[in-house]
C-alpha positions in Angstrom: 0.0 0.0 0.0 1.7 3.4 -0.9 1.2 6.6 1.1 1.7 10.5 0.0 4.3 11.2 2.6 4.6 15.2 3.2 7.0 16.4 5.0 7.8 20.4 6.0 11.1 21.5 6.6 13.2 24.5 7.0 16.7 24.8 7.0 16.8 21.1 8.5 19.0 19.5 6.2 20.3 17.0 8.5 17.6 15.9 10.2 15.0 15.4 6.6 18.4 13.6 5.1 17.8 11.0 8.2 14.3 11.1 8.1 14.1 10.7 4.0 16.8 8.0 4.3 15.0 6.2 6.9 11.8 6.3 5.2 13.6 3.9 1.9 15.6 2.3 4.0 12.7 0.7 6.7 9.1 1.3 4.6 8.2 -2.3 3.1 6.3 -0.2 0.4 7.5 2.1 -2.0 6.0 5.3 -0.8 6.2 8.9 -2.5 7.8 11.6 -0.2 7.3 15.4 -0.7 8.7 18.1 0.5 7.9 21.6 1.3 11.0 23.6 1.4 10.7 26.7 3.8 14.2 28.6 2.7 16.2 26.2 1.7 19.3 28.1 1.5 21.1 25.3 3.6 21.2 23.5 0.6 17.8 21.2 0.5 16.3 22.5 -2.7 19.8 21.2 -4.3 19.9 17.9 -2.4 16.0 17.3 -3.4 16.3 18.1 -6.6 19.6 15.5 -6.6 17.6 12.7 -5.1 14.7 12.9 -7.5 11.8 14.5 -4.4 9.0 16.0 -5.0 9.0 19.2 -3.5 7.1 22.6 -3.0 9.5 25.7 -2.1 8.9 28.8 -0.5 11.2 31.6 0.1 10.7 32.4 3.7 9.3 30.4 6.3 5.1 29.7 5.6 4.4 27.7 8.6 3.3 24.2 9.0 -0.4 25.0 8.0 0.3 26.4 4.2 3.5 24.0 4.0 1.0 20.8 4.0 -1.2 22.0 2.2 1.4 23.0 -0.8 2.8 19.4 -0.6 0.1 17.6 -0.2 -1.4 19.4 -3.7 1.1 16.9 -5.2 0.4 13.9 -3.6 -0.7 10.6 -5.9 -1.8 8.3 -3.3 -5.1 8.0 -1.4 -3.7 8.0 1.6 -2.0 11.3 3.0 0.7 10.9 5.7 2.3 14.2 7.2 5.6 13.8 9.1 7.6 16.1 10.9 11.3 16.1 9.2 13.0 15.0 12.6 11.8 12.3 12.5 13.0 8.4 12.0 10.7 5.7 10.9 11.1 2.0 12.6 10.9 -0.8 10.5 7.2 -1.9 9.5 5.5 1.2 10.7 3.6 0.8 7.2 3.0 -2.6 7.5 1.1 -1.8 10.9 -0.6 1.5 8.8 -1.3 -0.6 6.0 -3.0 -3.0 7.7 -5.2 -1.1 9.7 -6.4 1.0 6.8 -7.3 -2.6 5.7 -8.9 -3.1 8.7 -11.3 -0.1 9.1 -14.0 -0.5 7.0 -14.1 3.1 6.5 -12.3 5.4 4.6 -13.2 8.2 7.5 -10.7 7.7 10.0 -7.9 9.4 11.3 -4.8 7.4 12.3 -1.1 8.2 14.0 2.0 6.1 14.3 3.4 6.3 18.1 6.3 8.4 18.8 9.3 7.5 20.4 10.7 10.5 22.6 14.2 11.1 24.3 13.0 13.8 26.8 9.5 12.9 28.7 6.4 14.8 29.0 4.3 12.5 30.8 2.2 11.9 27.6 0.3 8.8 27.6 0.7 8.4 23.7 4.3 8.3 23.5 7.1 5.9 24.0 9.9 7.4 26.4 13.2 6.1 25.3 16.7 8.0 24.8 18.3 6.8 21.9 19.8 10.7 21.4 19.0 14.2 20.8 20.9 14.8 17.8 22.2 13.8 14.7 25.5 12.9 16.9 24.2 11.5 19.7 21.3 9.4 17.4 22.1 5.5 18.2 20.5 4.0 15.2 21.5 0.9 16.2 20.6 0.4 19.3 17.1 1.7 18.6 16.5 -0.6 15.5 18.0 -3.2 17.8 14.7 -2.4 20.8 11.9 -1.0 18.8 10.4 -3.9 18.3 10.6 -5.5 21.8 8.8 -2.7 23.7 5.7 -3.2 24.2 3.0 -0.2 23.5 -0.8 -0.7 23.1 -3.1 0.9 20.4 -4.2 4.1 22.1 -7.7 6.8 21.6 -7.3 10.5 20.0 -5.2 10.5 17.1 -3.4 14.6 16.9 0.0 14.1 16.3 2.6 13.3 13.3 2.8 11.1 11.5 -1.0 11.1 11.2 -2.7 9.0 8.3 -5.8 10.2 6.4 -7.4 9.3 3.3 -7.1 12.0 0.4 -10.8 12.6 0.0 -10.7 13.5 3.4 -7.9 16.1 3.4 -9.8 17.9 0.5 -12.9 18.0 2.1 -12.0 19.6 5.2 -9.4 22.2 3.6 -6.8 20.4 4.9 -4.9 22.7 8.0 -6.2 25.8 8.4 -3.5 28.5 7.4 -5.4 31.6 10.4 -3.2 29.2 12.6 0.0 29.9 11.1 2.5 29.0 11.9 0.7 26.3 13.4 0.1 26.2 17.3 -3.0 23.6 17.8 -3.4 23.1 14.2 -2.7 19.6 15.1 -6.2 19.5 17.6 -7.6 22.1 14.9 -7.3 19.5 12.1 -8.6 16.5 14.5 -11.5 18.7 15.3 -12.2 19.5 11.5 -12.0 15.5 11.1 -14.9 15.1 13.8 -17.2 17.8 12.3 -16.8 15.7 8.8 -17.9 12.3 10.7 -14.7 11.1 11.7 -14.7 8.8 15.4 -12.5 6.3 14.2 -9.0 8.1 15.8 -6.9 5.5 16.5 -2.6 5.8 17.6 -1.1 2.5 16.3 1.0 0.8 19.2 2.7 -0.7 16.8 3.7 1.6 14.2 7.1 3.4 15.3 8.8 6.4 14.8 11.7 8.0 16.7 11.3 11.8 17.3 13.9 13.9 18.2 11.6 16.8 19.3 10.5 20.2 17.9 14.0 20.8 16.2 12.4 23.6 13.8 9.1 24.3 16.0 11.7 26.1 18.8 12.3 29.1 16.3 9.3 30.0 15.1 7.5 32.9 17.0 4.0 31.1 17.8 0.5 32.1 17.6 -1.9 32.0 20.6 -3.3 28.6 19.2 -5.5 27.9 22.4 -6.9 31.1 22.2 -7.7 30.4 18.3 -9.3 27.1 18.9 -11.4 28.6 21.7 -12.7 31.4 19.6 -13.0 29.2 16.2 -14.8 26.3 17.8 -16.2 27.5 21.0 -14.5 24.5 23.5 -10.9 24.9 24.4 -8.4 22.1 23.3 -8.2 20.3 26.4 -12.5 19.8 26.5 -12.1 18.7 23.3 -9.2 16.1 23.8 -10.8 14.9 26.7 -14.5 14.2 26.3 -14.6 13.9 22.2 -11.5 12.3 20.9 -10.5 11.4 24.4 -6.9 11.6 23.7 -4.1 8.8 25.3 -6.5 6.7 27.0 -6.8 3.1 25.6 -8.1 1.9 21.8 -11.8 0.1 22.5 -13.3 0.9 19.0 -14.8 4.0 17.1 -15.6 7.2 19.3 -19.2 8.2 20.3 -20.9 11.8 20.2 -20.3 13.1 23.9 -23.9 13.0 25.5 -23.3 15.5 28.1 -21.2 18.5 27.2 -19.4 19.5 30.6 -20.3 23.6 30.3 -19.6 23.8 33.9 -15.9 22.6 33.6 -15.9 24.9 30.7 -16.8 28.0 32.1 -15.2 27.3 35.3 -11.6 27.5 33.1 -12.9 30.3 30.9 -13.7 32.4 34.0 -10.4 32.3 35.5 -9.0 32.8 32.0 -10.6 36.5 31.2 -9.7 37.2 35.0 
């Protein structure tokens, strides 16, 4: 089964040569990667251009919202994957994709490999496992070596990259929305676009690995106020919206149900101490 991989990066070469390399080296099908190339004066546009990528370029940095969307106008598969380009993929992360795509039943469903994380956050969807920081410090051999010994369940509330949607999908909901540039909570903004076109079927696969080495472009951007966005655009705040719809790290039982009871109290209890 082959996926439209996109992939934004800016002035990253290191890390997207890794994460491209990667990608050939440990997919079991022969996937199509595109780029969008924020910059590129470190030399990307020449090395994609060497390597035969598709790529989209802009000359400053757009931001993760217009950078998908630019890439993904070239994709030729069904199935849209974005990935951040720090990022390392395990062996047989697509197998695990492929076969739940097979497994569905649906073409409306929103899927997300399981990260792998050096530095922990507590976060109930990722792995926490040090195999380096850097391109330096990266021990690809010891994490090839353990990947597929630890043990991670399928989790609920699919967000994060690399997240898996079918094409049809990623048209009809605009794809991510570029008043979120550069991107803050376009991640929940997307999932909650996903819901609103029938999606309940958000699924992390345990299963499906990839080794993230953490926000290595995210930490220069200037961000927007993306919980203040959400709030305003869809009239919950993120964490209402992780919790009760999508219901975000706790374990995989099956497709998601419509909330019953909308918890306004808990919501205008935060709301009030936020305009205080």
């Amino acid at each position: 089964m082959q996926l439209s991989i996109i992939i934004p990066t800016w002035n990253n070469l290191a890390f997207v040569k890794l994460c491209v390399d990667s990608i050939r080296k440990n997919s079991a099908y022969d996937h199509q990667v595109i780029l969008h190339i924020n910059d590129g004066s470190d030399g990307t546009i020449d090395w994609a251009k060497s390597t035969n990528l598709h790529y989209t370029h802009t000359p400053d940095n757009a931001g993760i919202c217009k950078a998908v969307n630019l890439a993904a106008g070239l994709s030729e598969h069904n199935y849209i994957v974005y990935m951040n380009d720090d990022m390392y993929v395990c062996p047989e992360w697509d197998v695990y994709i492929a076969k739940e795509i097979t497994a569905a039943g649906t073409d409306n469903f929103m899927f997300s490999s399981t990260m792998i994380e050096p530095v922990s956050h507590n976060n109930p969807c990722v792995i926490n496992r040090d195999y380096g920081q850097s391109i330096e410090t990266f021990d690809e051999e010891k994490l090839l070596r353990e990947c597929g010994s630890i043990v991670k369940d399928d989790w609920t509330g699919s967000t994060w990259p690399p997240t898996i949607v079918h094409k049809k999908y990623w048209l009809e909901t605009g794809g991510y929305s570029i008043e979120l540039s550069p991107g803050v909570s376009s991640d929940d903004d997307f999932s909650m676009k996903m819901w609103y076109a029938g999606c309940r079927l958000y699924k992390g696969i345990g299963k499906s690995r990839v080794y993230h080495f953490q926000s290595k472009s995210t930490l220069r951007i200037k961000k927007n106020n993306g919980r203040k966005q959400f709030l305003m655009k869809w009239g919950i705040n993120q964490s209402t919206f992780n919790k009760f719809y999508i219901r975000r790290g706790t374990p995989f039982t099956g497709p998601l149900s419509t909330p019953e009871d909308m918890p306004w109290e808990t919501f205008r209890a935060w709301f009030k101490r936020k305009i205080m």
